[in-house]
N, C-alpha and C positions, 0 to 999 in steps of 0.2 A: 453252795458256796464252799473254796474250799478250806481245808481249817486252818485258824490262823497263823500256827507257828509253821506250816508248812509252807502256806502263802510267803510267810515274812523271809525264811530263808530263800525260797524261792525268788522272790522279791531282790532279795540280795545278790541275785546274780546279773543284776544291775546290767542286763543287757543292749542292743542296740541294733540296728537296721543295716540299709546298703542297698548302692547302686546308683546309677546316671545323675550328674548332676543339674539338668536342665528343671528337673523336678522344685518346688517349688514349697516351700513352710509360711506361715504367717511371717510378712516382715515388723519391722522394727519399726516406730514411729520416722515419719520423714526429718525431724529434728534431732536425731541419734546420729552423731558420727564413729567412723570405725578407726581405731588406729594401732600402731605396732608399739608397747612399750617395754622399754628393757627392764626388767630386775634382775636381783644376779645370777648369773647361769642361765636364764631362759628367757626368751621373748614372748609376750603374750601379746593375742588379739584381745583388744577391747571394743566394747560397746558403751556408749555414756550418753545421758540424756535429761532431761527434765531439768530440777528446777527446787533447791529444798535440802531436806535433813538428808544425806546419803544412805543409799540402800543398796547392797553387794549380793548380787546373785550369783551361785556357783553350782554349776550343772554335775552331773554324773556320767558315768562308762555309757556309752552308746551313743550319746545324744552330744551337742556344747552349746555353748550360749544360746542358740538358736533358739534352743526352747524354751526361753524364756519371754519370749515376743510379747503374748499378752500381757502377762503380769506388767512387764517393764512398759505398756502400752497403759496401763490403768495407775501404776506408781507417778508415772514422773508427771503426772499432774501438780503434786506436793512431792514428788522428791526427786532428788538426783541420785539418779538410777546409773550403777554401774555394773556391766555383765560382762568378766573375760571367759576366756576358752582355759581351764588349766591348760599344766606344762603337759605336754604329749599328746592333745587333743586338740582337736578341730582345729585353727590356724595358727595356733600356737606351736612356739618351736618344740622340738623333740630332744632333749639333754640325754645322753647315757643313762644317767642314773640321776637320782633326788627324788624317786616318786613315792618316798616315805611320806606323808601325810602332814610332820611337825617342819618338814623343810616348804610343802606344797603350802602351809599356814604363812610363812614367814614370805613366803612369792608375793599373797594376798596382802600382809601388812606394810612391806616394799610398794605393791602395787598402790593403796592407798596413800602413803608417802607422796609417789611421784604423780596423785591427783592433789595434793596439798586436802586429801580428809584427814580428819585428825579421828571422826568416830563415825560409825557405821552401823547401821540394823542389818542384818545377817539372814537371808533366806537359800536353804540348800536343801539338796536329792538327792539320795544315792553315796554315792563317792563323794558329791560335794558334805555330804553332812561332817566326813569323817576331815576333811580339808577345812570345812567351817568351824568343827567342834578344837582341832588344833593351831589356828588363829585363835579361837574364842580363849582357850585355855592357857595360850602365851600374851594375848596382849586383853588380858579383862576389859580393861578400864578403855578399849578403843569398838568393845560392842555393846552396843546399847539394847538390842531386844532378838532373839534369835528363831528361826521357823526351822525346823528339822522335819524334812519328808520321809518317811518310808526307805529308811534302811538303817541297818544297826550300827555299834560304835565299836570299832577292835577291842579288845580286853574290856568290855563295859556291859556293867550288868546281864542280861540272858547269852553276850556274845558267845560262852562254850558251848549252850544249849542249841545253836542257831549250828555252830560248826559240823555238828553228830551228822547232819541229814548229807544222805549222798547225793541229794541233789547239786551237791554245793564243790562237784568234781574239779570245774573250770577254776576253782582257786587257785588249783596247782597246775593249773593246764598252761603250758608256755614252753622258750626256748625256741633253739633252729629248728628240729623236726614239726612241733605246731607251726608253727610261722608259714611253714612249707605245704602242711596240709590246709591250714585255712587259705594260704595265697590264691586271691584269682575268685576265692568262695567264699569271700566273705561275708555275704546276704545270709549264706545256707549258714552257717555259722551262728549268726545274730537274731536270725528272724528265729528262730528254738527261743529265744529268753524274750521278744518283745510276743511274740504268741502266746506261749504257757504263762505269763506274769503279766498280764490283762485280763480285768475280767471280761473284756470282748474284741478279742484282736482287734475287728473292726474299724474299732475307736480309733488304731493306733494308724495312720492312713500311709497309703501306699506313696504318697509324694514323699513325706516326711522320711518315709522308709529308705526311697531312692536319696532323697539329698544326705542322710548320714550315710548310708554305703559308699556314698563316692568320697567322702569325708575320710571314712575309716579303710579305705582301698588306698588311702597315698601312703607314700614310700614311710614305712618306721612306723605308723601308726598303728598296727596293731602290734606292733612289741610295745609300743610305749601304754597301751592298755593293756598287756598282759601284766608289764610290770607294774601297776597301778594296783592287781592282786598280789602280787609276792610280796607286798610291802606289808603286807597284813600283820606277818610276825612283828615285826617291829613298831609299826602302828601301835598293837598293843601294849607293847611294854614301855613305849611312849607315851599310852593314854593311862595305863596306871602310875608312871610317874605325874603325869599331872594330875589324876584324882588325889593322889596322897598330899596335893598342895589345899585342895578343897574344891568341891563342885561348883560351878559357876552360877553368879545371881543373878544374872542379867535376866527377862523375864524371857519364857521359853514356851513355842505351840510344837506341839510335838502330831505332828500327819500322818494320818496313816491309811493307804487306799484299803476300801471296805474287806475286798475280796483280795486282801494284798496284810502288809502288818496289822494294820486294822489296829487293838487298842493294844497290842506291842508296844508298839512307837512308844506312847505313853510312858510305857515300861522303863525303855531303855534312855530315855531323857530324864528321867526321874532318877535314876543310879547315877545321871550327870551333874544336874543340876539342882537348885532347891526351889524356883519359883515356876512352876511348871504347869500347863495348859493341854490336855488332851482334844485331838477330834481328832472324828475317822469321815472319809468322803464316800460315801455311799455311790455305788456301781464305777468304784473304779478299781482297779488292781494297780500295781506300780507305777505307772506312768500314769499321774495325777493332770499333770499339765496335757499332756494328749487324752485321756480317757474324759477327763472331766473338768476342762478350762475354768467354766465361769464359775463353778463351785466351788474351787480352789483359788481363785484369785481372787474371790470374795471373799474367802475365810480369812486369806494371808492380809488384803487389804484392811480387814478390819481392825487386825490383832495391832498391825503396824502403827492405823490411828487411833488406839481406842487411847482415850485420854486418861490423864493418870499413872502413865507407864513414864519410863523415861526416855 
């Protein structure tokens, strides 16, 4: 296995697939409709469904809503399950700029507004954690219980540690000249971070592969995921302005794939928060929802119901 803080940075390069879109993911329960909705500056795809307490899933760099098929397929039995595409991803529109984290926060509490949610349980990966953790920290009092997967938080606990490793080049990787080298290759691009950050390629399947590469092959879209890293700097000093306010209580499971953050996660949710939940999902590396479905939507279902909580 390999070692954890290697995995975890590794992990954090939060990568993604590509190619044809005839290819085909788990869908979406037949009772989910899709629709376009405005917040300010940006149009998001949404997904909505079920039936119940609301539950907000927000996906990461490679992948968008899509991958949330099962969970959102085992939730909305008791909830009302809602899953957009952020800004710059997957059908969501593409803004110039806003891909700072505490603006990408305030999309999702806009987006809840114009579902008339007043409060929400909060489950995120990757890039969404950092989108979920800046909702959580502007609007407290509208999340009720929160699931952080497998990747870290800008300026938050081990985040300088995580920085050091060269793995972690494509942070600053972007601009016309990248744009131009990955144009047209975007697969060869992506598939380096869904390979080396599983702990079995395998898992992570070639349809799924193809339908984000066609995803991430339209026009803007990979600038609007490069700029999703450059926001890093200011992410940070965003997220230490809001720890100086205080960590957040809402209760918190902190995920971490085995061969991936593994008990990291723990780590970096605990410098966040104060009511805090560790697990790690055995034989999975980053991509929990593809490497290891049903273990992961077990765990996440139960933390969601376990009684007691609010």
């Amino acid at each position: 296995m390999k070692p954890s803080l290697l995995g975890a940075v590794a992990a954090l390069s939060l990568a993604a697939l590509t190619a044809p879109a005839a290819a085909q993911v788990p869908p979406f329960p037949a009772g989910f409709r899709t629709e376009a909705i405005m917040v300010e500056g940006v149009t998001l795809h949404v997904r909505t469904g079920g039936q119940g307490p609301a539950v907000l899933l927000l996906h990461g760099y490679g992948e968008t809503g899509d991958m949330w098929a099962p969970l959102a397929a085992e939730l909305a039995r008791d909830h009302t399950v809602v899953v957009p595409d952020l800004r710059g991803m997957g059908l969501s529109s593409r803004p110039e700029d806003g891909y700072d984290k505490k603006t990408q926060g305030q999309d999702m509490a806009q987006l809840l507004d114009a579902l008339r949610i007043g409060q929400a349980a909060l489950v995120t990966h990757d890039i969404g954690n950092m989108v979920g953790y800046a909702l959580a920290a502007q609007y407290p009092d509208r999340i009720t219980r929160f699931v952080l997967m497998d990747a870290p938080l800008p300026g938050v606990g081990p985040w300088e540690e995580v920085l050091k490793s060269p793995l972690l080049w494509h942070f600053r990787f972007g601009g016309p000249d990248m744009e131009r080298l990955v144009a047209g290759r975007e697969r060869i691009y992506l598939d380096r971070f869904w390979n080396e950050f599983s702990a079995d390629p395998r898992h992570f399947g070639e349809a799924s592969r193809q339908h984000y590469a066609a995803l991430y092959a339209r026009p803007g879209a990979m600038r609007a995921g490069f700029a999703q890293f450059h926001a890093f700097d200011q992410d940070a000093v965003d997220n230490q302005a809001f720890l100086a306010r205080g960590k957040l209580a809402m209760p918190v499971l902190a995920v971490g794939g085995g061969a991936s953050f593994g008990p990291l996660m723990e780590v970096v949710a605990r410098a966040a928060a104060t009511d805090v939940r560790g697990a790690v999902v055995a034989g999975s590396g980053h991509w929990l929802m593809e490497e290891q479905p049903a273990a992961t939507v077990a765990l996440i279902a139960a933390f969601l119901r376990q009684s007691g909580m609010r």
